[in-house]
DSSP file (Angstrom, degrees, kcal/mol; ACC not computed):
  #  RESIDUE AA STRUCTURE BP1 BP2  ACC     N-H-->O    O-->H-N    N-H-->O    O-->H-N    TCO  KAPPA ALPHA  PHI   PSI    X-CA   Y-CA   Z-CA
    1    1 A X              0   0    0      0, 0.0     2,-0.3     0, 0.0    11,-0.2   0.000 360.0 360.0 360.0 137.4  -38.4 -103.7 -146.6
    2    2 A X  E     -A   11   0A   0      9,-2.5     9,-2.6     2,-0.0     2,-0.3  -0.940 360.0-144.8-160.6 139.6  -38.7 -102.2 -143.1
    3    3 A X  E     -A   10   0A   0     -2,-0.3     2,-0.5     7,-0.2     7,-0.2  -0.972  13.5-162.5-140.0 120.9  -38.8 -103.9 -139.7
    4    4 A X  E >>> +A    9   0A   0      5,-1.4     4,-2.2    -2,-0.3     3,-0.8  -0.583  19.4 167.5 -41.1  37.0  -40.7 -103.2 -136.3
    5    5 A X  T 345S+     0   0    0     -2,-0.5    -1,-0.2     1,-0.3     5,-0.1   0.864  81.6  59.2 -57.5 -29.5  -38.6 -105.5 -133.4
    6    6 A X  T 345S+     0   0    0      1,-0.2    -1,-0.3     3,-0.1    -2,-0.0   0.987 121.0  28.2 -83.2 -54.6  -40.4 -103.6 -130.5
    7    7 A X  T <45S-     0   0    0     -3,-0.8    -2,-0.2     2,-0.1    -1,-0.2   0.681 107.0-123.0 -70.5 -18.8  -43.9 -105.2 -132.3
    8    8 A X  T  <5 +     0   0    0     -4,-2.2     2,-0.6     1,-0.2    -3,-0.2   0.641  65.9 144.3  83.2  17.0  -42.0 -108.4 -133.9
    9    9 A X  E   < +A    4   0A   0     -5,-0.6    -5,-1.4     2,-0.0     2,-0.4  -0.854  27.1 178.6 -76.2  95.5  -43.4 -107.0 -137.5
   10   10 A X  E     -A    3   0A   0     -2,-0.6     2,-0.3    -7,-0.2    -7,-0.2  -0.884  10.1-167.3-100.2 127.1  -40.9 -107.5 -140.9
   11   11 A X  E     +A    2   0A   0     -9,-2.6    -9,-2.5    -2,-0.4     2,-0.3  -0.988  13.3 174.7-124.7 143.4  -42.6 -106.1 -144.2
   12   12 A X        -     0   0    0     -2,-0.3     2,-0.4   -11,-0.2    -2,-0.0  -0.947   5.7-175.6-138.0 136.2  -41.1 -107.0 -147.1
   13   13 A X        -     0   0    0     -2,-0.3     2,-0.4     2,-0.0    18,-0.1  -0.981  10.5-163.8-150.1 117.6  -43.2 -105.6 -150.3
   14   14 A X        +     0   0    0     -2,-0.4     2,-0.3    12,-0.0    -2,-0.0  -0.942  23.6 134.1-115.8 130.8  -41.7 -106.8 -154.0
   15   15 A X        -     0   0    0     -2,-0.4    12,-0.2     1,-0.0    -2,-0.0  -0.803  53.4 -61.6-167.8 140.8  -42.7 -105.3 -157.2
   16   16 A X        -     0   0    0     -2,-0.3    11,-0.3     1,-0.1    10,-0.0   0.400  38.1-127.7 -41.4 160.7  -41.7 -103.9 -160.5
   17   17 A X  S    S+     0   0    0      9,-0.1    -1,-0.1     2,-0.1     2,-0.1   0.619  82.8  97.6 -96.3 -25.1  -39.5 -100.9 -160.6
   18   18 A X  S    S-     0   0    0      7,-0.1     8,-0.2     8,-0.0     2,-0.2  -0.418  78.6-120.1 -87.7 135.3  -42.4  -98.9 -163.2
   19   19 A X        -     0   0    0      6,-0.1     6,-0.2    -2,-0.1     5,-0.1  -0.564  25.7 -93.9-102.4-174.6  -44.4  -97.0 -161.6
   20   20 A X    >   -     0   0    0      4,-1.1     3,-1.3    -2,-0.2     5,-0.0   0.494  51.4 -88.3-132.1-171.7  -48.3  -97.4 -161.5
   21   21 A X  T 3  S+     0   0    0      1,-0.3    -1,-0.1     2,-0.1    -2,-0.1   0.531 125.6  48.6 -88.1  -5.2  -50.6  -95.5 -164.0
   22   22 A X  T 3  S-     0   0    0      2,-0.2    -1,-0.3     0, 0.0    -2,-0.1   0.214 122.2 -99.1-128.5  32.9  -51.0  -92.0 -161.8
   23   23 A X  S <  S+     0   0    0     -3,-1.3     2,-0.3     1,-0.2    -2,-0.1   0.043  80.0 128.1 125.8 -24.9  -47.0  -91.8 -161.2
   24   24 A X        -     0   0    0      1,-0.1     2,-1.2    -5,-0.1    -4,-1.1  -0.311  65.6-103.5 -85.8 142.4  -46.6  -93.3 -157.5
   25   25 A X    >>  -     0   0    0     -2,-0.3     3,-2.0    -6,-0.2     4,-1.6  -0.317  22.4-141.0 -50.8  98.8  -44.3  -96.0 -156.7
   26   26 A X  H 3> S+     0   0    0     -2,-1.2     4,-2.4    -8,-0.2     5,-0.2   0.826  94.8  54.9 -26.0 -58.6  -45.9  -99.3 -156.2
   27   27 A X  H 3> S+     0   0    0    -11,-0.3     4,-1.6   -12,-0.2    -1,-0.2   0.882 114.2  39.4 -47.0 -30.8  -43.9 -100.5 -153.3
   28   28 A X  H <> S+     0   0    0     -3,-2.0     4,-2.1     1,-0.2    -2,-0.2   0.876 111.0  58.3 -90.6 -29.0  -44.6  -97.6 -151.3
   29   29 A X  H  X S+     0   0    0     -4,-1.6     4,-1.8     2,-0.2    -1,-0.2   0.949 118.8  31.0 -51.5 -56.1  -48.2  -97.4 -152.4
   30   30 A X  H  X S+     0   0    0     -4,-2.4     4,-1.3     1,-0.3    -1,-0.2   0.837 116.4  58.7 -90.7  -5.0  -49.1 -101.1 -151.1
   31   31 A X  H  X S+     0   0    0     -4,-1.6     4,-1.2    -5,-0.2    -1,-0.3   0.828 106.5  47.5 -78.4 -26.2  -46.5 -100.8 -148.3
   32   32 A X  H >X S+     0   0    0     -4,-2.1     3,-3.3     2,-0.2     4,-1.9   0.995 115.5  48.2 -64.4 -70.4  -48.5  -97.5 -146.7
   33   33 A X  H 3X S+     0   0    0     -4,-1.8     4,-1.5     1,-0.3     5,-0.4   0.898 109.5  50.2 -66.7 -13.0  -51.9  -99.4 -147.0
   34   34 A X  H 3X S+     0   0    0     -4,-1.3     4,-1.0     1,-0.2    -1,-0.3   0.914 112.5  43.8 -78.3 -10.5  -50.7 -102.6 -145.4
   35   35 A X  H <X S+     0   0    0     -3,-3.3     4,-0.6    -4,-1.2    -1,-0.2   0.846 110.1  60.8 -88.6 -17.3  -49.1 -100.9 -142.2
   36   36 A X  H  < S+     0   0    0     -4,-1.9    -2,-0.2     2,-0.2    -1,-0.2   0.857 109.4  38.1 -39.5 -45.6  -52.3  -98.9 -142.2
   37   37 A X  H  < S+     0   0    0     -4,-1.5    -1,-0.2    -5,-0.3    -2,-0.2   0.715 122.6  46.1 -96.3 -27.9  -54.3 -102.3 -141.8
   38   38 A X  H  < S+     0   0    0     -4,-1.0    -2,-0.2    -5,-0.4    -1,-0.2   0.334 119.7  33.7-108.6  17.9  -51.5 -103.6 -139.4
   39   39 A X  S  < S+     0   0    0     -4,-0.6    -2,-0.2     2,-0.1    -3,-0.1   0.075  94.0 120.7-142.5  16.2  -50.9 -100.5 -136.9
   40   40 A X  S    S-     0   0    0     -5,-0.1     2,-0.2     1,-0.1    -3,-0.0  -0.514  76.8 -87.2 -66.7 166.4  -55.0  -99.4 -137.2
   41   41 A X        -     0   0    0      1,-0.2    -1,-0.1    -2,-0.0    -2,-0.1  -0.300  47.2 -91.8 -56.8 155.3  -56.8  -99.4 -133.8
   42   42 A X        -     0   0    0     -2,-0.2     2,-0.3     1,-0.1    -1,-0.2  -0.037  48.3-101.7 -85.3 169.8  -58.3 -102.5 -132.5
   43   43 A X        -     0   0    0      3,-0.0     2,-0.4     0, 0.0    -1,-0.1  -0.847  51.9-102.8-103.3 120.2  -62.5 -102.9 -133.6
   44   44 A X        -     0   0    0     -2,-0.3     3,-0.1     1,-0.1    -3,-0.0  -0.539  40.7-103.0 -65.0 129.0  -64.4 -101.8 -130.3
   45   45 A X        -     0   0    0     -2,-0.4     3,-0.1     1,-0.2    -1,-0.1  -0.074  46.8-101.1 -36.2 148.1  -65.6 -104.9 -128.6
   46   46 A X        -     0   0    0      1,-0.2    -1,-0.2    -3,-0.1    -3,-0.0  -0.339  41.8 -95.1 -99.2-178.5  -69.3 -105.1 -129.3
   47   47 A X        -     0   0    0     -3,-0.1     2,-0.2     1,-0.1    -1,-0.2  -0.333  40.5-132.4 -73.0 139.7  -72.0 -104.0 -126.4
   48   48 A X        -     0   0    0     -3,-0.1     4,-0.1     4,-0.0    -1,-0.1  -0.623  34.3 -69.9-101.9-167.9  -73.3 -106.5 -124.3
   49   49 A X        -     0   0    0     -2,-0.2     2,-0.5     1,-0.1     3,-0.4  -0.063  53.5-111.7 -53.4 165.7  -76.5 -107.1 -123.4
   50   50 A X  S    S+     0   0    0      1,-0.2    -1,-0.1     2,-0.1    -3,-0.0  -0.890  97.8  35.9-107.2 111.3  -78.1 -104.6 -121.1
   51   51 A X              0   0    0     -2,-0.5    -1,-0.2    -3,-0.1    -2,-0.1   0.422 360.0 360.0 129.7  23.4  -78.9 -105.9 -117.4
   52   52 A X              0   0    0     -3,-0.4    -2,-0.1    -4,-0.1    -3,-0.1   0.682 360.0 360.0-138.0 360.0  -75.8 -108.1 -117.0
């Protein structure tokens, strides 16, 4: 569980204590990619048309 007040972000990530088949802790495994996916950099706006 870890929480973000300056962004208004709580994750809270529940799962079995054994850990996954190559050794790493499951909680921390799905907790990395999901702040990954919620602190990534914004998607550049796309171009616009040319002459406006």
């Amino acid at each position: 569980m870890g929480s973000d007040p300056v962004n208004k972000v709580t994750l809270v990530v529940w799962t079995n204590l054994a850990p996954s088949a190559d050794g790493r802790d499951p909680a921390a495994t799905i907790s990395k990619a999901l702040l990954g996916e919620l602190y990534a950099p914004a998607a550049a706006p796309p171009p616009t048309p040319s002459g406006k």
